[in-house]
C-alpha positions in Angstrom: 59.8 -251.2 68.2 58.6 -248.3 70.4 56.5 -245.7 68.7 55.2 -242.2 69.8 51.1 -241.5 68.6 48.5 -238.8 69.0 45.4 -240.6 69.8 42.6 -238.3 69.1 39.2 -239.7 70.8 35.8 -238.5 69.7 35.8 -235.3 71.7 38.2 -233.8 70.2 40.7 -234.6 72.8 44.1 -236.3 72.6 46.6 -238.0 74.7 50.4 -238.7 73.9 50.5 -242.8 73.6 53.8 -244.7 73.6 53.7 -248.5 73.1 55.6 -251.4 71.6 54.7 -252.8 68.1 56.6 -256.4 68.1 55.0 -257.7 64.8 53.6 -256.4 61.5 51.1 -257.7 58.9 50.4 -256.5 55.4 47.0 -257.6 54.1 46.8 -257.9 49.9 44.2 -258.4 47.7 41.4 -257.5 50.9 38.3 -256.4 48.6 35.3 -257.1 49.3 34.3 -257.2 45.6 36.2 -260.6 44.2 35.3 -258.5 40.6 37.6 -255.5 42.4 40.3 -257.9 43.6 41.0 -259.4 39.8 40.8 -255.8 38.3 44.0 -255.2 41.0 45.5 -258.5 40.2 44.9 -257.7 36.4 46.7 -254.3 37.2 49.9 -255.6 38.9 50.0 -258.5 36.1 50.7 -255.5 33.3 53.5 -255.0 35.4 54.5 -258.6 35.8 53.5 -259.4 39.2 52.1 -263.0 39.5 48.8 -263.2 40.8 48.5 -264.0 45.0 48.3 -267.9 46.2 45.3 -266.9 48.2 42.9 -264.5 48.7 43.0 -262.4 50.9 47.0 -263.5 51.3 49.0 -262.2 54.4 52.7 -261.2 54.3 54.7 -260.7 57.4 57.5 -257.6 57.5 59.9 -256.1 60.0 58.2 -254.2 62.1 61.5 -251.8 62.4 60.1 -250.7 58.5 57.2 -248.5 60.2 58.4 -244.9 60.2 56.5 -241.4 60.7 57.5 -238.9 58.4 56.7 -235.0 58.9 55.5 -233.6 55.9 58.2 -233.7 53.1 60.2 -235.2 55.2 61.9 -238.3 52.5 61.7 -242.0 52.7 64.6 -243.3 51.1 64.1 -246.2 48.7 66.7 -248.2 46.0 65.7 -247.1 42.3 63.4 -246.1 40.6 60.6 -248.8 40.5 58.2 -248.0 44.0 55.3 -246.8 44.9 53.1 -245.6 47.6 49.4 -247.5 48.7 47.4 -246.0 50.8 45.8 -248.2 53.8 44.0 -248.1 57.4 46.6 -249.1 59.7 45.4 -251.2 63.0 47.6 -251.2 66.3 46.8 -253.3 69.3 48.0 -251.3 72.3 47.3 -254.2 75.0 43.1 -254.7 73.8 42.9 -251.4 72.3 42.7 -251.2 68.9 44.4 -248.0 67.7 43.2 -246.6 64.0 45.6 -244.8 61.6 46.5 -244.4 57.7 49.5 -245.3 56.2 51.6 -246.4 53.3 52.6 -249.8 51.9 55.2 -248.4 49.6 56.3 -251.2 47.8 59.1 -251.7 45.1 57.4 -253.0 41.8 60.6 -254.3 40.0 60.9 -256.8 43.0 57.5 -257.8 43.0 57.6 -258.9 39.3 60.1 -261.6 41.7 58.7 -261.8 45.0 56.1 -260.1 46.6 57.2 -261.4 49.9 60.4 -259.5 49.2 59.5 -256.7 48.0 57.1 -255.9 50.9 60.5 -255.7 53.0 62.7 -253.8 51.1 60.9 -250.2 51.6 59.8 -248.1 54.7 56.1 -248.3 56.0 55.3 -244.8 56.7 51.9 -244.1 59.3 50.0 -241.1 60.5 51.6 -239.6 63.8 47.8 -239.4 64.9 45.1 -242.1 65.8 41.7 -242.9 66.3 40.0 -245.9 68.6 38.3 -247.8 66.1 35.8 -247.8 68.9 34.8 -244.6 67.6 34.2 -245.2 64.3 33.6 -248.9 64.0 29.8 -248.3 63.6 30.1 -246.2 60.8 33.2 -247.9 59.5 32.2 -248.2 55.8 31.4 -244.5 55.5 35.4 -243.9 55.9 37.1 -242.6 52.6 40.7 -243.4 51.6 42.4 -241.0 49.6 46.0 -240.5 48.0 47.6 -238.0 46.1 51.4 -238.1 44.2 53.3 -235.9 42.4 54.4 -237.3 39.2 56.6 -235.4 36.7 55.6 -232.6 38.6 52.1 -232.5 38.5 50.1 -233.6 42.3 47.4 -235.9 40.8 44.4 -237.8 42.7 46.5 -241.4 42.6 43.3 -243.1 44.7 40.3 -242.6 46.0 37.1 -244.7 47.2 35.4 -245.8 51.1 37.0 -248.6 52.6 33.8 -250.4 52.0 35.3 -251.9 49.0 37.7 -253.9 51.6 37.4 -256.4 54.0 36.3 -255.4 57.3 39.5 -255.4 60.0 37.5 -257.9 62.3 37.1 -260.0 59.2 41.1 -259.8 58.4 41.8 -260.4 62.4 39.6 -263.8 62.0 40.7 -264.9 58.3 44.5 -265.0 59.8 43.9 -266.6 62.6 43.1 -264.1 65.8 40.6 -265.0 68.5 37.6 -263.4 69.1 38.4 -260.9 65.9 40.5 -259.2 67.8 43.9 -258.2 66.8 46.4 -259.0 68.9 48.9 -257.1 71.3 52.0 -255.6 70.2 50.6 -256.4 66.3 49.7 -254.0 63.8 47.8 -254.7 60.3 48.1 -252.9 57.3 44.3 -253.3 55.9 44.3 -253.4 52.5 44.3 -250.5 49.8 42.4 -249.6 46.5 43.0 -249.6 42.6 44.5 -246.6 41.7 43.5 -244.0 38.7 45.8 -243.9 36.0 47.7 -247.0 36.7 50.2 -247.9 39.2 53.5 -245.9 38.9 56.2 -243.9 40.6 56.6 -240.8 42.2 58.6 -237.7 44.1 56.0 -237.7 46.7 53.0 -239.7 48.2 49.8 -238.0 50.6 47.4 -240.0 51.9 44.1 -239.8 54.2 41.6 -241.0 55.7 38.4 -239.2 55.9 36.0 -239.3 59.0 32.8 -238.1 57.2 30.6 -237.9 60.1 32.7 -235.9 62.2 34.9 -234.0 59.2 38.3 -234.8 60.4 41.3 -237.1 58.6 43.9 -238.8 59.7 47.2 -238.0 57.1 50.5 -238.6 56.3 52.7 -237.2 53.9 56.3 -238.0 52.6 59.2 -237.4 50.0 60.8 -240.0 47.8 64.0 -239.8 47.6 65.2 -242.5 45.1 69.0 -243.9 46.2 71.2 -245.0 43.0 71.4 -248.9 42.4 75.0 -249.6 42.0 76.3 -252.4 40.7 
């Protein structure tokens, strides 16, 4: 799948980029804190998800599921049971490794089932802008994650925290498998997200970031649910 990305180097400068991603990863249960990683699988069991057969446990999706969305623009999904996660996104353009944020929005009702399945039944929306984790690698755990949703009505802080609280990328790339902790190209890796405040639940619209402290920039996204009828 050919995408289109601004990639934004430490400067200030950017660069139209257009490469292939072939395959895509989702990374689950990735904290750092094993206490952190049961309070999340404690918070999908209250919503009947079964707890992971490893830790961290890697799914495999379509890659034709990533999709950039203008702001507002609407991700279509079936019912009323998903949700957004905010996540560092990792692209390997040849050995460049390519930073952005993104969404795992997942359906819950199918995750009570499958996890596996319901990891490929909604889009994967990702920031049209980058960073080289070059850039930022040295800092890394200084980088904040945030998301926001609308629910009945109201925009509301959904989660929040540095991505210290996750596994490092290099340490994902080398748990699954990747030589020399290096991602490789044509792959991209959703990184892992946070517990959110409030409880996991739905909602009209999903924002997330993430927040470069040392040089005060983000990376965002920002997208519309539009909820498609399930018809029998």
């Amino acid at each position: 799948m050919q995408m289109t990305f601004s990639v934004l180097d430490a400067e200030g400068g950017r660069a139209e980029r257009r490469f292939d991603v072939a395959q895509l990863i989702v990374a689950g249960w990735a904290g750092r804190d094993r206490a952190a990683v049961e309070e999340h699988i404690h918070e999908l069991a209250a919503i009947g998800v079964p707890a992971p057969s490893s830790v961290p446990v890697y799914y495999r999706v379509a890659e034709a599921l990533l999709c950039q969305c203008d702001a507002g623009q609407p991700v279509q999904v079936l019912g009323g049971d998903t949700s957004g996660e905010i996540e560092a996104v990792l692209f390997a353009d040849g050995d460049d490794l390519l930073l952005g944020v993104g969404s795992d929005h997942t359906d819950r009702k199918l995750e009570a089932y499958s996890i596996a399945f319901s990891k490929q039944i909604s889009a994967k929306p990702v920031s049209r802008e980058l960073w080289r984790l070059k850039d930022v690698e040295d800092y890394w755990d200084e980088l904040v994650l945030r998301s926001w949703a609308v629910i009945d009505g109201e925009r509301c802080l959904y989660q929040e925290g540095t991505v210290a609280s996750l596994l490092h990328p290099r340490e994902l790339f080398e748990r699954y498998g990747f030589a020399d902790r290096q991602l490789a190209p044509g792959f991209a890796m959703f990184c892992g997200t946070l517990g959110v405040q409030g409880g996991i639940r739905p909602g009209s619209h999903f924002e997330g970031e993430l927040y470069d402290p040392r040089r005060n920039r983000s990376l965002r996204l920002s997208y519309a649910v539009e909820t498609l009828p399930v018809v029998a």
